[in-house]
C-alpha positions in Angstrom: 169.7 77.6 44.7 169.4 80.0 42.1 166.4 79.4 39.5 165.8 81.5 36.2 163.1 83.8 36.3 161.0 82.7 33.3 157.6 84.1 33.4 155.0 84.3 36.2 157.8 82.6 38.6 156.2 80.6 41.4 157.8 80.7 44.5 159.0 76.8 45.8 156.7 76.8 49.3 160.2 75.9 51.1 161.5 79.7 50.5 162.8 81.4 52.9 164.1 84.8 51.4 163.0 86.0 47.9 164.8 88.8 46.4 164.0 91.0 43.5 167.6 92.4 43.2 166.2 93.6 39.6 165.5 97.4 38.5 161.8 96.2 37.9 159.8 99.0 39.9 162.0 101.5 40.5 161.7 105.3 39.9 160.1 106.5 37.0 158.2 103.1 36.6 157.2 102.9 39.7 153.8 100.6 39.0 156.2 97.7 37.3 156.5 94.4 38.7 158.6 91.5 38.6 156.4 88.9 36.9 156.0 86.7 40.5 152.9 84.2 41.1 152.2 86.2 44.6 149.5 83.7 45.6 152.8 81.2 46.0 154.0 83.7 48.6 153.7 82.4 52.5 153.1 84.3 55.8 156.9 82.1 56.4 159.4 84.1 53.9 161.3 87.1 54.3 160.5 89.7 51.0 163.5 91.8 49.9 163.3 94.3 47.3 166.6 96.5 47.0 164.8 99.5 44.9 165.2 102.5 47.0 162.9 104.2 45.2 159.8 103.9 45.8 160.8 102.2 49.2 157.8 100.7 49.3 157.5 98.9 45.8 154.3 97.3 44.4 156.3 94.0 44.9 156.7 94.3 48.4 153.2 95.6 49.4 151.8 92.4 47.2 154.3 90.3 49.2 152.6 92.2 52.7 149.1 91.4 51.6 150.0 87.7 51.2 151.7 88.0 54.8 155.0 87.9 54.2 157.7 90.2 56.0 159.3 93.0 53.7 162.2 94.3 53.3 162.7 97.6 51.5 165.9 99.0 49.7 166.5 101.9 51.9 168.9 100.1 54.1 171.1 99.0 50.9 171.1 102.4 50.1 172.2 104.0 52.8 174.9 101.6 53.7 176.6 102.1 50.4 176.7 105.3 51.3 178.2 105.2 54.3 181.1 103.1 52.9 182.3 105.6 50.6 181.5 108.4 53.1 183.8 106.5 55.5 186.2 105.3 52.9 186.8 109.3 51.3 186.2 111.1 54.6 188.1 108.7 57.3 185.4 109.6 59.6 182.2 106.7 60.7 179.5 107.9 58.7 176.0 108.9 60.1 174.2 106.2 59.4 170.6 107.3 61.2 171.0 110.5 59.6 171.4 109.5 56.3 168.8 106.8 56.8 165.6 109.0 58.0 166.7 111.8 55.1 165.9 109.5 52.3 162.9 108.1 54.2 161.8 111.9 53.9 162.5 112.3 50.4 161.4 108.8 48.9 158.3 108.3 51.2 159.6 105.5 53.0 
C-alpha cells in the first residue's frame, strides 16, 4: 500500500521492500537522507535505493547496519541503458560491461 512520507517515516514491521525511489542522496548531496526512523528497519526487508550515484547511499548503509539486505541503483541504471542501446543500435546491449564501468566510476 502506498503511505505518504510525512516526517521521520516509521517503517510498518510487516514490510517487505522499502524504496526510496526519491533524489534524496544523490550526487552532489551525497550525505542527505530520506527522513526514515532506521531503528523500525528489520534484518526481514529487502532495502532499495535507485540513486546510482553514490551506489552506496547513506540510506542503504543505515538500512545494512540495521540488517537489512540492500539494494543499490546501479542495476536501474544500467538497464535503462541497455534499453535504449538496444532500441537505437538493434544490437543486445552489453550489459556486464556497462555494469562493472559505472561500478568503477561511482565506487560501487
Amino acid at each position: 500500500a502506498f503511505v505518504p512520507w510525512h516526517g521521520a517515516y516509521r517503517v510498518s514491521e510487516d514490510t517487505d521492500l522499502l524504496i526510496n525511489a526519491t533524489s534524496i542522496g544523490l550526487y552532489p548531496d551525497v550525505d542527505a537522507v530520506p527522513e526514515v526512523d532506521f531503528a523500525t528497519i528489520t534484518p526481514g526487508m529487502v532495502v532499495c535505493d535507485v540513486i546510482p550515484n553514490p551506489p552506496n547511499t547513506p540510506f542503504l548503509r543505515q538500512a545494512a547496519a540495521r540488517g537489512a539486505k540492500t539494494i543499490d541503483g546501479l542495476g536501474m541504471l544500467v538497464y535503462q541503458g541497455a534499453i535504449a542501446f538496444t532500441m537505437w543500435t538493434g544490437h543486445d546491449a552489453p550489459v556486464e560491461v556497462m555494469h562493472k564501468a559505472l561500478a568503477a566510476e561511482f565506487g560501487g
